[in-house]
HTML snippet that shows the backbone in 3Dmol.js (N, CA, C, O; Angstrom):
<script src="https://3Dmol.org/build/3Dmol-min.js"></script>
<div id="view" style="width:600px;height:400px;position:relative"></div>
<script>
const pdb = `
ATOM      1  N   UNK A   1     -75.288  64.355  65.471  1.00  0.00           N
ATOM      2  CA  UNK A   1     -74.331  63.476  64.831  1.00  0.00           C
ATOM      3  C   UNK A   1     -74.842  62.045  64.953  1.00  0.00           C
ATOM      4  O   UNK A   1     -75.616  61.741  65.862  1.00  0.00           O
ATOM      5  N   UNK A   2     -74.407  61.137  64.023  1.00  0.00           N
ATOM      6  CA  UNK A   2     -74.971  60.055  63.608  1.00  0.00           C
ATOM      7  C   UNK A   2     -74.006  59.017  64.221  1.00  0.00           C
ATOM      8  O   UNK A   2     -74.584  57.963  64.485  1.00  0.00           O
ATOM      9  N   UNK A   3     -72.869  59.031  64.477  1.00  0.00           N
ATOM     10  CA  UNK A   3     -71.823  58.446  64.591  1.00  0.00           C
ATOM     11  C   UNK A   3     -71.262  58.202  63.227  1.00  0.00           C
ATOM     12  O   UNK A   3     -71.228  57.039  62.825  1.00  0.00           O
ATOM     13  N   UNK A   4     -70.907  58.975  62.624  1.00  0.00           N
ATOM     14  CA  UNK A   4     -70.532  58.450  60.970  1.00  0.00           C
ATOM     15  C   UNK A   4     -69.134  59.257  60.936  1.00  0.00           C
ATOM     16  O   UNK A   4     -68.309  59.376  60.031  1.00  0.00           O
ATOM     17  N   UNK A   5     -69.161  59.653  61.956  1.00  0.00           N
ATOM     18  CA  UNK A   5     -67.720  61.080  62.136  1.00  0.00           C
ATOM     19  C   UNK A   5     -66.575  59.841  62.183  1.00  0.00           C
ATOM     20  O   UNK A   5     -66.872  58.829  62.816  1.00  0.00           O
ATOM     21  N   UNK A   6     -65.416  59.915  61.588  1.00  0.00           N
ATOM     22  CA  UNK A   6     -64.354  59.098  61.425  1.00  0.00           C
ATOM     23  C   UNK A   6     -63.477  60.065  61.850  1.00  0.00           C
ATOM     24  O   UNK A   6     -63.619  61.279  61.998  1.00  0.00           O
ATOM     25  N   UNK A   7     -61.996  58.889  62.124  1.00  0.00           N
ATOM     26  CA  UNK A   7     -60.716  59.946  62.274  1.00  0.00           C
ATOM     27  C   UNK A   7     -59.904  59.507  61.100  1.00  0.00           C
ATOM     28  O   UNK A   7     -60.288  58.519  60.475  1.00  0.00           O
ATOM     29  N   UNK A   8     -58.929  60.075  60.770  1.00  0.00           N
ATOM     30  CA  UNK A   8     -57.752  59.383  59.767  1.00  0.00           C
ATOM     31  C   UNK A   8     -56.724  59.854  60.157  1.00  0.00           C
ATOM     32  O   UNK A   8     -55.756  59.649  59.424  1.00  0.00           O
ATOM     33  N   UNK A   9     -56.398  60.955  61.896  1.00  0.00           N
ATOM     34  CA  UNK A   9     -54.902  60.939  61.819  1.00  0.00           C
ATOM     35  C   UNK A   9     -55.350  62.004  63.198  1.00  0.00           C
ATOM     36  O   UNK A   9     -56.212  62.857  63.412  1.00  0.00           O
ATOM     37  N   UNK A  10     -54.170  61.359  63.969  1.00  0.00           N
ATOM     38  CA  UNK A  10     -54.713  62.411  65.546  1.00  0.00           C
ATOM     39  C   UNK A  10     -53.395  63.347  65.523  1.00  0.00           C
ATOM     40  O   UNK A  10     -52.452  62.715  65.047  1.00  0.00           O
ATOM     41  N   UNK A  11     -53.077  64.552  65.864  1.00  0.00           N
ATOM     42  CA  UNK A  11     -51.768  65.026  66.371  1.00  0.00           C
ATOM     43  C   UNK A  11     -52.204  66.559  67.826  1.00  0.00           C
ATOM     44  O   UNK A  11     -53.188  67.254  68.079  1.00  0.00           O
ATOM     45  N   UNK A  12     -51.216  66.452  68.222  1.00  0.00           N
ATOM     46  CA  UNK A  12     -51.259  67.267  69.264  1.00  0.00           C
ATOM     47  C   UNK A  12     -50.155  68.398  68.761  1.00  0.00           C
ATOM     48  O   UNK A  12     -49.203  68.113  68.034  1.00  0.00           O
ATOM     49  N   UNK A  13     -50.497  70.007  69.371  1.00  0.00           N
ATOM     50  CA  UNK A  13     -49.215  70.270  69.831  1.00  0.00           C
ATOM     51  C   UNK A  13     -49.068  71.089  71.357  1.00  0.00           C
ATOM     52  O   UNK A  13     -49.118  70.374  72.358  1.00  0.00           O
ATOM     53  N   UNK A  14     -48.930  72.225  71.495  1.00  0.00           N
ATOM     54  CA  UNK A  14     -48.374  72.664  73.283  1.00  0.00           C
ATOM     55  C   UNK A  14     -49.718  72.714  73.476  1.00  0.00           C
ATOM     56  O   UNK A  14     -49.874  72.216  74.591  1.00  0.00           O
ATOM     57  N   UNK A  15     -50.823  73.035  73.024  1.00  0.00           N
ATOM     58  CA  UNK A  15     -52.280  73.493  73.790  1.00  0.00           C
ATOM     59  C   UNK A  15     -53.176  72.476  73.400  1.00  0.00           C
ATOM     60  O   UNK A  15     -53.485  71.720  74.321  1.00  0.00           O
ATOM     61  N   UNK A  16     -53.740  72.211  72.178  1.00  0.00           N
ATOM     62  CA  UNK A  16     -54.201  70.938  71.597  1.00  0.00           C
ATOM     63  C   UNK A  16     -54.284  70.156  70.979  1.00  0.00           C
ATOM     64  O   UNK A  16     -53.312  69.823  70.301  1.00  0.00           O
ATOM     65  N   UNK A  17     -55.467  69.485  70.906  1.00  0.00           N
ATOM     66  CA  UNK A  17     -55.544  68.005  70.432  1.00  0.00           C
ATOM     67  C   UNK A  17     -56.473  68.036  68.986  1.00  0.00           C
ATOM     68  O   UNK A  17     -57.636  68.428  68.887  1.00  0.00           O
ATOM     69  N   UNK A  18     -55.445  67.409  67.717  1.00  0.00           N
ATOM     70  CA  UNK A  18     -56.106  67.524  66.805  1.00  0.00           C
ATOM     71  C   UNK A  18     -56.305  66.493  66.172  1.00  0.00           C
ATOM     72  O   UNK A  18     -55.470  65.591  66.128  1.00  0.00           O
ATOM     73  N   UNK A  19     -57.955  66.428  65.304  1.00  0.00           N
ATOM     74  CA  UNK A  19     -58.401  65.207  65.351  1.00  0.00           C
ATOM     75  C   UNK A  19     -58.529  65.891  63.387  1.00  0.00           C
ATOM     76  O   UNK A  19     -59.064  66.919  62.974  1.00  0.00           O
ATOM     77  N   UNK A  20     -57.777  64.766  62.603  1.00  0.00           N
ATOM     78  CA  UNK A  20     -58.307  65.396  60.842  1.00  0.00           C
ATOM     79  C   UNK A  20     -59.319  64.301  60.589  1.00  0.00           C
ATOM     80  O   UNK A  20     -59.004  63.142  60.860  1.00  0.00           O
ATOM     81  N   UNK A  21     -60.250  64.519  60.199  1.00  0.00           N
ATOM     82  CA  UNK A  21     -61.782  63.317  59.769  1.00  0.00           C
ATOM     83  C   UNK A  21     -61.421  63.216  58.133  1.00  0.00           C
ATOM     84  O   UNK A  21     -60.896  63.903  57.256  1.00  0.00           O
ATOM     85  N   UNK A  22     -62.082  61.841  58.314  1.00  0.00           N
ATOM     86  CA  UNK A  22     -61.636  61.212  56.574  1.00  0.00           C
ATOM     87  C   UNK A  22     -62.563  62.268  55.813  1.00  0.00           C
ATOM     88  O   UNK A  22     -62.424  62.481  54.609  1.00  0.00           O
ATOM     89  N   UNK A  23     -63.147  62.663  56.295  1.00  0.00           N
ATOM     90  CA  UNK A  23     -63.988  63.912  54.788  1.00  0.00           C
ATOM     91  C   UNK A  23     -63.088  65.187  55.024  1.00  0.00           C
ATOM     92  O   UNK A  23     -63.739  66.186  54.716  1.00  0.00           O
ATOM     93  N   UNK A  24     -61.725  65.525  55.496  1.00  0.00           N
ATOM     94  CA  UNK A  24     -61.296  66.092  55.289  1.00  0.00           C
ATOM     95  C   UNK A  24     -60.938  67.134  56.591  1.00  0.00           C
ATOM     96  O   UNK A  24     -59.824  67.568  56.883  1.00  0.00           O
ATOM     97  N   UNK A  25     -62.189  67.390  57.258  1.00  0.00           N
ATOM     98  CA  UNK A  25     -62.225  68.515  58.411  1.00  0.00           C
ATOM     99  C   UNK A  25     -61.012  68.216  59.392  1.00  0.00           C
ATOM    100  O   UNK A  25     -60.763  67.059  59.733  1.00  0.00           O
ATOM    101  N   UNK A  26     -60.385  69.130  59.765  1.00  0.00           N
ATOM    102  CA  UNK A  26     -60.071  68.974  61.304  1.00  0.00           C
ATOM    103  C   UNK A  26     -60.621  70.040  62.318  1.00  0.00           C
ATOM    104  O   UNK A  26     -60.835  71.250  62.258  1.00  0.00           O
ATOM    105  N   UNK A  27     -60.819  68.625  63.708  1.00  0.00           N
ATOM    106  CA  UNK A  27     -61.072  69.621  64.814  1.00  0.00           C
ATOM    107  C   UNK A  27     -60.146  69.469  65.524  1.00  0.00           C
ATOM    108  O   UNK A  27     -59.328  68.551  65.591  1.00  0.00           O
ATOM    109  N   UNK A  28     -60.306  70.784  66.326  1.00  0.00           N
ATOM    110  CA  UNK A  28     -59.165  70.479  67.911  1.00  0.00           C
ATOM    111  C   UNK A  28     -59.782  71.062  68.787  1.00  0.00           C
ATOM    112  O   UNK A  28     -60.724  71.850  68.699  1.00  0.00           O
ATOM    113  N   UNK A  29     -59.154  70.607  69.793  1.00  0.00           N
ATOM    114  CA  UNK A  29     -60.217  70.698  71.450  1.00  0.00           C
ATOM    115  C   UNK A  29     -58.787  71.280  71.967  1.00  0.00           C
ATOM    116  O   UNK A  29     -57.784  71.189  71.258  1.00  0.00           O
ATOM    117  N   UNK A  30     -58.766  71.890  73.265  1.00  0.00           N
ATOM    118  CA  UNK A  30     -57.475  71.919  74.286  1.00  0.00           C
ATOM    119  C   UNK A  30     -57.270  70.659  74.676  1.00  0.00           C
ATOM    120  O   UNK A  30     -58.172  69.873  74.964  1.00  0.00           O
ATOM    121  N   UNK A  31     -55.891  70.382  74.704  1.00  0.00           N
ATOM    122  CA  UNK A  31     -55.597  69.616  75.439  1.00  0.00           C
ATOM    123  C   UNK A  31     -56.144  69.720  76.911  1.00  0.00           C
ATOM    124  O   UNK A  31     -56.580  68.618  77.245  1.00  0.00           O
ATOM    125  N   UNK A  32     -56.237  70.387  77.620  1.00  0.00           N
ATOM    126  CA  UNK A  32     -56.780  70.755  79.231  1.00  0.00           C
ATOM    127  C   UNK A  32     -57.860  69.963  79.191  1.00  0.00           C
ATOM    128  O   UNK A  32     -58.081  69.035  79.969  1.00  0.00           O
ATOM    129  N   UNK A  33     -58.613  70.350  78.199  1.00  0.00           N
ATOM    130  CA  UNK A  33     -59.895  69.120  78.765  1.00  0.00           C
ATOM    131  C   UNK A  33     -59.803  67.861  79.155  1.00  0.00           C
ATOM    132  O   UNK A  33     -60.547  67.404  80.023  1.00  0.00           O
ATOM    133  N   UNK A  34     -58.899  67.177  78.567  1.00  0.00           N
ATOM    134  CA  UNK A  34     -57.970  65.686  78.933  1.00  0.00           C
ATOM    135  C   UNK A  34     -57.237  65.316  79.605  1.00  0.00           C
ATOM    136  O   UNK A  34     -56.444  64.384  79.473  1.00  0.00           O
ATOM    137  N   UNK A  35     -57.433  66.115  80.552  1.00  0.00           N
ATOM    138  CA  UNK A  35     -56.211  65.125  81.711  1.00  0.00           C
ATOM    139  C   UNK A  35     -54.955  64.380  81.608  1.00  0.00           C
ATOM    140  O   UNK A  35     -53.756  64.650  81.549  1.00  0.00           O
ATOM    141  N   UNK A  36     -55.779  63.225  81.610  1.00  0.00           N
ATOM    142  CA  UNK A  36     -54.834  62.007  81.151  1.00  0.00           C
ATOM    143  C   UNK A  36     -54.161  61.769  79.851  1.00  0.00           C
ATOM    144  O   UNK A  36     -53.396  60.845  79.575  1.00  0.00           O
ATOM    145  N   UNK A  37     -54.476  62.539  79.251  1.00  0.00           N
ATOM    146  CA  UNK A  37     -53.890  63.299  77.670  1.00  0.00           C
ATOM    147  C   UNK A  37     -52.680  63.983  77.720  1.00  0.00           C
ATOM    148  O   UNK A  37     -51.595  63.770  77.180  1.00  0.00           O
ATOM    149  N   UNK A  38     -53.340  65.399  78.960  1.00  0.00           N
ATOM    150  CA  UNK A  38     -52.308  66.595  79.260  1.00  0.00           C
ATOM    151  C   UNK A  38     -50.663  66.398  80.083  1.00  0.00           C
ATOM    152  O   UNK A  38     -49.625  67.058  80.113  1.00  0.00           O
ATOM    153  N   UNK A  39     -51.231  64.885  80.786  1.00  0.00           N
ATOM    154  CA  UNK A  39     -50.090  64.259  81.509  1.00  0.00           C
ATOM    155  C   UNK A  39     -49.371  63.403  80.570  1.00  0.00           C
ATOM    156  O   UNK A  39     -48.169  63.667  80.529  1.00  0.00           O
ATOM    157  N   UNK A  40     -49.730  62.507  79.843  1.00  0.00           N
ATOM    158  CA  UNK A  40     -49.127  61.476  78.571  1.00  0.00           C
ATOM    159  C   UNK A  40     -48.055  62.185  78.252  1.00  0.00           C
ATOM    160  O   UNK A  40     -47.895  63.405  78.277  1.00  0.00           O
ATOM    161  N   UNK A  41     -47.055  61.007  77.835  1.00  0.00           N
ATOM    162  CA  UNK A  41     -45.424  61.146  77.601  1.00  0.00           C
ATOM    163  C   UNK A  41     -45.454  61.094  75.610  1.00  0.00           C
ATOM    164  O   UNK A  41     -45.724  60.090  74.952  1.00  0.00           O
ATOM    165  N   UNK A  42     -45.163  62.212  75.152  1.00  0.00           N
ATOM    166  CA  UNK A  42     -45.198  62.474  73.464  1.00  0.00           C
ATOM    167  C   UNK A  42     -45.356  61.026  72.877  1.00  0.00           C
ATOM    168  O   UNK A  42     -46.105  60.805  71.926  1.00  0.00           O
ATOM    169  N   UNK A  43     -44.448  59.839  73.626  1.00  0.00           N
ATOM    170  CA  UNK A  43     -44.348  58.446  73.023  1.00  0.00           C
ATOM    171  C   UNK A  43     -45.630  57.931  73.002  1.00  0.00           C
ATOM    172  O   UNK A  43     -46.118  57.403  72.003  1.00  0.00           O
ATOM    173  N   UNK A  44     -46.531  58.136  74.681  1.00  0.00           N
ATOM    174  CA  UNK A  44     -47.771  57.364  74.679  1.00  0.00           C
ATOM    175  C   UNK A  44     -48.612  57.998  74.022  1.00  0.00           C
ATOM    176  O   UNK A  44     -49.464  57.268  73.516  1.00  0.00           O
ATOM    177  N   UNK A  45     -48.785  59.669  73.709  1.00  0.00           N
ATOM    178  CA  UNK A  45     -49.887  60.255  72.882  1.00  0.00           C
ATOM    179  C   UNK A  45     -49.741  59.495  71.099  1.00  0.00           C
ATOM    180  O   UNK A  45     -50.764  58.951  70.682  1.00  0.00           O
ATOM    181  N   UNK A  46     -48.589  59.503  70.239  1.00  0.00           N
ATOM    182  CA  UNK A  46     -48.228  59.303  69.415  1.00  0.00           C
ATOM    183  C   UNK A  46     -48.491  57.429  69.226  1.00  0.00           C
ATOM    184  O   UNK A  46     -48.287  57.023  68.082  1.00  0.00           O
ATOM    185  N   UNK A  47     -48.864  56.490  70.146  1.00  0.00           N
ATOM    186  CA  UNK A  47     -49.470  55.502  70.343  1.00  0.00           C
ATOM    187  C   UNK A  47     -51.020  55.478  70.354  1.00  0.00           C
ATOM    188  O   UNK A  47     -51.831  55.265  71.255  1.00  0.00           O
ATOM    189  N   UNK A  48     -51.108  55.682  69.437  1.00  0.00           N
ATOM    190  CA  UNK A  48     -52.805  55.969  69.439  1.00  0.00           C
ATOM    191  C   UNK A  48     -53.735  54.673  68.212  1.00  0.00           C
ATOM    192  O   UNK A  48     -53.181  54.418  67.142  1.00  0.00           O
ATOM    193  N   UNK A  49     -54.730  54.180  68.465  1.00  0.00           N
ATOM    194  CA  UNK A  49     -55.431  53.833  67.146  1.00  0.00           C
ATOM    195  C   UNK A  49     -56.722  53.932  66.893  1.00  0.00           C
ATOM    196  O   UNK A  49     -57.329  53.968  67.963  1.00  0.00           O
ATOM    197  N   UNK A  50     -57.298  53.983  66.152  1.00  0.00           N
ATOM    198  CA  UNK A  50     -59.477  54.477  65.600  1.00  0.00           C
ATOM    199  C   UNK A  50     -59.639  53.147  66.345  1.00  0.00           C
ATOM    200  O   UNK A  50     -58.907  52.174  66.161  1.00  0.00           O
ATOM    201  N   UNK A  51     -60.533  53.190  67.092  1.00  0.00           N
ATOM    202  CA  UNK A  51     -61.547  52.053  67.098  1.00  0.00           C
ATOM    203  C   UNK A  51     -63.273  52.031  67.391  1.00  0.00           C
ATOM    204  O   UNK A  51     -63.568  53.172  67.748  1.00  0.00           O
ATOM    205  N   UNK A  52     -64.266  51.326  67.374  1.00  0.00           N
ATOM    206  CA  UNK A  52     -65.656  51.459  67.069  1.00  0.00           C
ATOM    207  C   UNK A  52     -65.218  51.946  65.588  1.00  0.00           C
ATOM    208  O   UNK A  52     -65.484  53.130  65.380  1.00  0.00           O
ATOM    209  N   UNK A  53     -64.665  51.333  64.638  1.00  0.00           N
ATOM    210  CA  UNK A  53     -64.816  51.533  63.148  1.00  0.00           C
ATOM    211  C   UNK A  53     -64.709  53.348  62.687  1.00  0.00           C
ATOM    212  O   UNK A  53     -65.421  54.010  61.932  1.00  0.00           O
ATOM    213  N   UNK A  54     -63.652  53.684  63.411  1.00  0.00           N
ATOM    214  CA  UNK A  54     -63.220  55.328  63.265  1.00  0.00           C
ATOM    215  C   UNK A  54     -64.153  55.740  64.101  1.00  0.00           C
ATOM    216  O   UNK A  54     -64.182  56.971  64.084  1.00  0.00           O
ATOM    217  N   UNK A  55     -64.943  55.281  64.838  1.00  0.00           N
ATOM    218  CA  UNK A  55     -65.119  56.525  65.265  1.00  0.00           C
ATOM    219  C   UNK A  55     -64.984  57.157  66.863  1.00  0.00           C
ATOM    220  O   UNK A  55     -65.638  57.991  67.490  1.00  0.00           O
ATOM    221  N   UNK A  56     -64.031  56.485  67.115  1.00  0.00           N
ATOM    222  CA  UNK A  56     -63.189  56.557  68.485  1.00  0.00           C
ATOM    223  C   UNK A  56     -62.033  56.536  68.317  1.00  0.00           C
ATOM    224  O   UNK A  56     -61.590  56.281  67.197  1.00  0.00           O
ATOM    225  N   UNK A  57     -61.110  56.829  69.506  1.00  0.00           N
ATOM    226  CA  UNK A  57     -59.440  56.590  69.913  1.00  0.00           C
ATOM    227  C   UNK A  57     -59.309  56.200  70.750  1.00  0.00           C
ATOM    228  O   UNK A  57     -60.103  56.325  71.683  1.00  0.00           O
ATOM    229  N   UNK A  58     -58.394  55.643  70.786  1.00  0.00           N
ATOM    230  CA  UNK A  58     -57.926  54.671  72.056  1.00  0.00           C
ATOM    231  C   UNK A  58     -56.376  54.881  72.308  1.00  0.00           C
ATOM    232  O   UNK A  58     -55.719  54.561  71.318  1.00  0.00           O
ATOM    233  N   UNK A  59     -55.681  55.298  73.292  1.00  0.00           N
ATOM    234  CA  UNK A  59     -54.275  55.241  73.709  1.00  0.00           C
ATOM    235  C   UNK A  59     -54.196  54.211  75.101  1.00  0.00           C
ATOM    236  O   UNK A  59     -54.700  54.383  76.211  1.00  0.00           O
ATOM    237  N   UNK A  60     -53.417  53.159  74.616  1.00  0.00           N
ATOM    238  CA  UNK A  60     -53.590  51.878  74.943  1.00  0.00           C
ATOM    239  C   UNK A  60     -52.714  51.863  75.958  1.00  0.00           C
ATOM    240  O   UNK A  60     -53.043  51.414  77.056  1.00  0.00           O
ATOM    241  N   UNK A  61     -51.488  52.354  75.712  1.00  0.00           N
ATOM    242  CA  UNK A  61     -50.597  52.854  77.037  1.00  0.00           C
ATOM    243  C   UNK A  61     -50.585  53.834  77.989  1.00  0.00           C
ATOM    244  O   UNK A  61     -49.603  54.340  78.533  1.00  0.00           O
ATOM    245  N   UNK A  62     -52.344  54.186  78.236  1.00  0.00           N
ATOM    246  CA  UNK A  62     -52.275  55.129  79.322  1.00  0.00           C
ATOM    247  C   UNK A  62     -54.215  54.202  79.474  1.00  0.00           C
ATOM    248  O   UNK A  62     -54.844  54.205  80.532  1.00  0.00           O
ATOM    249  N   UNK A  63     -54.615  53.701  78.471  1.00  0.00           N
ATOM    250  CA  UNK A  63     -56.090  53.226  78.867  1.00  0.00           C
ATOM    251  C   UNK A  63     -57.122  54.312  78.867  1.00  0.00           C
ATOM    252  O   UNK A  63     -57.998  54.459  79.719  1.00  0.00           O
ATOM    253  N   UNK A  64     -56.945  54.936  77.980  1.00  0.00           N
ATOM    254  CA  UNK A  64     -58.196  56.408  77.398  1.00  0.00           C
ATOM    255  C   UNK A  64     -58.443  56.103  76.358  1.00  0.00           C
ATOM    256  O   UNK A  64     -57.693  55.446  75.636  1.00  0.00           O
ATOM    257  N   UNK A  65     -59.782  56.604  75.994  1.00  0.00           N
ATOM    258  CA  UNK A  65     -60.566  56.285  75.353  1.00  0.00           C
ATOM    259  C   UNK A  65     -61.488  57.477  75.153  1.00  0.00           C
ATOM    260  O   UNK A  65     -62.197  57.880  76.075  1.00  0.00           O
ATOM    261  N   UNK A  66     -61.479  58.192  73.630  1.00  0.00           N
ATOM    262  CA  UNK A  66     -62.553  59.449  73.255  1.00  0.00           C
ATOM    263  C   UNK A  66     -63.074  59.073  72.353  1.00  0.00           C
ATOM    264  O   UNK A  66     -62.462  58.365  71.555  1.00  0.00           O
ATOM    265  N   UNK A  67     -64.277  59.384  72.173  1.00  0.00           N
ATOM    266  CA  UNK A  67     -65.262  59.722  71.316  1.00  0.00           C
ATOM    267  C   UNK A  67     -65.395  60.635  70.119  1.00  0.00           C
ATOM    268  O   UNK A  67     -66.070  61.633  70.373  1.00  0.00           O
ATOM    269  N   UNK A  68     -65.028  60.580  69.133  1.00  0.00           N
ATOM    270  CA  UNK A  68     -64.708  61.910  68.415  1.00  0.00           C
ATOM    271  C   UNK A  68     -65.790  62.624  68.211  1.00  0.00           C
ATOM    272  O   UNK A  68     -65.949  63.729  67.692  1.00  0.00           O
ATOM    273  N   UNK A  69     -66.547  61.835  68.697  1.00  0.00           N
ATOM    274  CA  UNK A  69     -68.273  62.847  67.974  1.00  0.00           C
ATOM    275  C   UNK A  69     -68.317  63.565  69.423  1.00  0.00           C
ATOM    276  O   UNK A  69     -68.533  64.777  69.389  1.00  0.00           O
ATOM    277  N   UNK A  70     -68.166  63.054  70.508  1.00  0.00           N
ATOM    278  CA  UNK A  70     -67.710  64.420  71.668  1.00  0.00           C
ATOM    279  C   UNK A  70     -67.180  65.120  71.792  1.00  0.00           C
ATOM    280  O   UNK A  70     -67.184  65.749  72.850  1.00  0.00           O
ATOM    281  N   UNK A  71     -66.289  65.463  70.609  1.00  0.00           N
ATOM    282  CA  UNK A  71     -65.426  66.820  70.403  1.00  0.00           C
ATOM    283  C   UNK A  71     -66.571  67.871  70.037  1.00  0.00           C
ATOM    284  O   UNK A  71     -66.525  69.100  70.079  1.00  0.00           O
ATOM    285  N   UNK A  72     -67.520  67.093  69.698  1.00  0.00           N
ATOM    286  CA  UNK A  72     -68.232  68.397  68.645  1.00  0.00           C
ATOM    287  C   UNK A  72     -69.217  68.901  70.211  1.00  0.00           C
ATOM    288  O   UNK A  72     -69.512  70.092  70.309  1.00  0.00           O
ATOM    289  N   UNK A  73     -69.561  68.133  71.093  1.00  0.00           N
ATOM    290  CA  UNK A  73     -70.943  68.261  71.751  1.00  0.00           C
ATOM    291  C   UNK A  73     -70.898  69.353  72.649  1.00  0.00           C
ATOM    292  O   UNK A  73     -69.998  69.622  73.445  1.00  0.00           O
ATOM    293  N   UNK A  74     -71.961  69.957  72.440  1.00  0.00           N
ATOM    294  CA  UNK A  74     -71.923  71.483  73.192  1.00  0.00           C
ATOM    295  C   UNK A  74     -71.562  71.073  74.922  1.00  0.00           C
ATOM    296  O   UNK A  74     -70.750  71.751  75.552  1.00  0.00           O
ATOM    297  N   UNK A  75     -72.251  69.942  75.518  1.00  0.00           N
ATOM    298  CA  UNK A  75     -71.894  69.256  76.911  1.00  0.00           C
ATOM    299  C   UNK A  75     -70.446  69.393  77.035  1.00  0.00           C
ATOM    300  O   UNK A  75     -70.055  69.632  78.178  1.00  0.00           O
ATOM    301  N   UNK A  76     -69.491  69.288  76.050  1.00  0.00           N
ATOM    302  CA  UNK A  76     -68.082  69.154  76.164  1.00  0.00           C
ATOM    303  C   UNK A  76     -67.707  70.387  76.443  1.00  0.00           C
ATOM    304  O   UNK A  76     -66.522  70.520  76.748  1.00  0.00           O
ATOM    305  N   UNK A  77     -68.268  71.177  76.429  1.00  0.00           N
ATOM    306  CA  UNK A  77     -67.538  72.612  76.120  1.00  0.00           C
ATOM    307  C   UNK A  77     -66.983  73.236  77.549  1.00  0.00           C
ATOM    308  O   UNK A  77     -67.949  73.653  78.188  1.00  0.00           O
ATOM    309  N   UNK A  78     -65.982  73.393  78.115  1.00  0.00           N
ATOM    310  CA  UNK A  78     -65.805  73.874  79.187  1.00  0.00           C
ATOM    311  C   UNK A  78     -64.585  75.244  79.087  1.00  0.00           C
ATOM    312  O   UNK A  78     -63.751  75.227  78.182  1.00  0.00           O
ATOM    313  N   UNK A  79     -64.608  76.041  79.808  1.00  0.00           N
ATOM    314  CA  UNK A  79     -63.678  76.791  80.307  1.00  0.00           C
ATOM    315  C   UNK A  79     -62.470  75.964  80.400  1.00  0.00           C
ATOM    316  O   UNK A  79     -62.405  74.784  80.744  1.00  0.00           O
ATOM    317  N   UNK A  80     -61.318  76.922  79.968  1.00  0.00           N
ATOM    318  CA  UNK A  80     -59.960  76.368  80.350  1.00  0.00           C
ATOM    319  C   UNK A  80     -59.441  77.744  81.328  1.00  0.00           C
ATOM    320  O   UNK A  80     -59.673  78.951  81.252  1.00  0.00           O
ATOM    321  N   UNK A  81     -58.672  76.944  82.213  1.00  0.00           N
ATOM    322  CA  UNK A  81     -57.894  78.161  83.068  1.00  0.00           C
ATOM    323  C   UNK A  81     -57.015  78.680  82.332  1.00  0.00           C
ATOM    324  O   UNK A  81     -56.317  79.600  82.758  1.00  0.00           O
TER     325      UNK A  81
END
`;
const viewer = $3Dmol.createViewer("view");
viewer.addModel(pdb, "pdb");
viewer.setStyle({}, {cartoon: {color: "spectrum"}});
viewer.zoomTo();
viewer.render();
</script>
């Protein structure tokens, strides 16, 4: 990946985290991988905005910060309990 991966709209629901990209795709990861995600109050997840020019997120009321092109990276990939 190039960094050219954009977001245009984040939503969650009970297990994960979904990311829709301006060319259309969506991915989703578990929430579990995120921690500080998995703990966030619906208000602070739903507080979210793109930044590095889409191609990050930022939730400003908890101070996290993802990468969307690390959704894709095989390094990310972990077991969930």
């Amino acid at each position: 990946m190039t960094g050219s991966v954009k977001g245009k709209s984040v939503h969650f629901d009970d297990r994960y985290l979904h990311v829709e990209l301006d060319d259309g795709r969506v991915i989703s990861t578990p929430i579990a991988w995120y921690p500080e995600l998995q703990s966030a109050t619906m208000r602070e997840l739903s507080h979210y905005t793109f930044i590095c020019r889409g191609t990050g997120i930022e939730w400003p009321d908890i101070g996290y910060h993802l990468s969307i092109e690390s959704m894709f990276a095989v390094d990310s990939i972990r077991k969930v309990a």
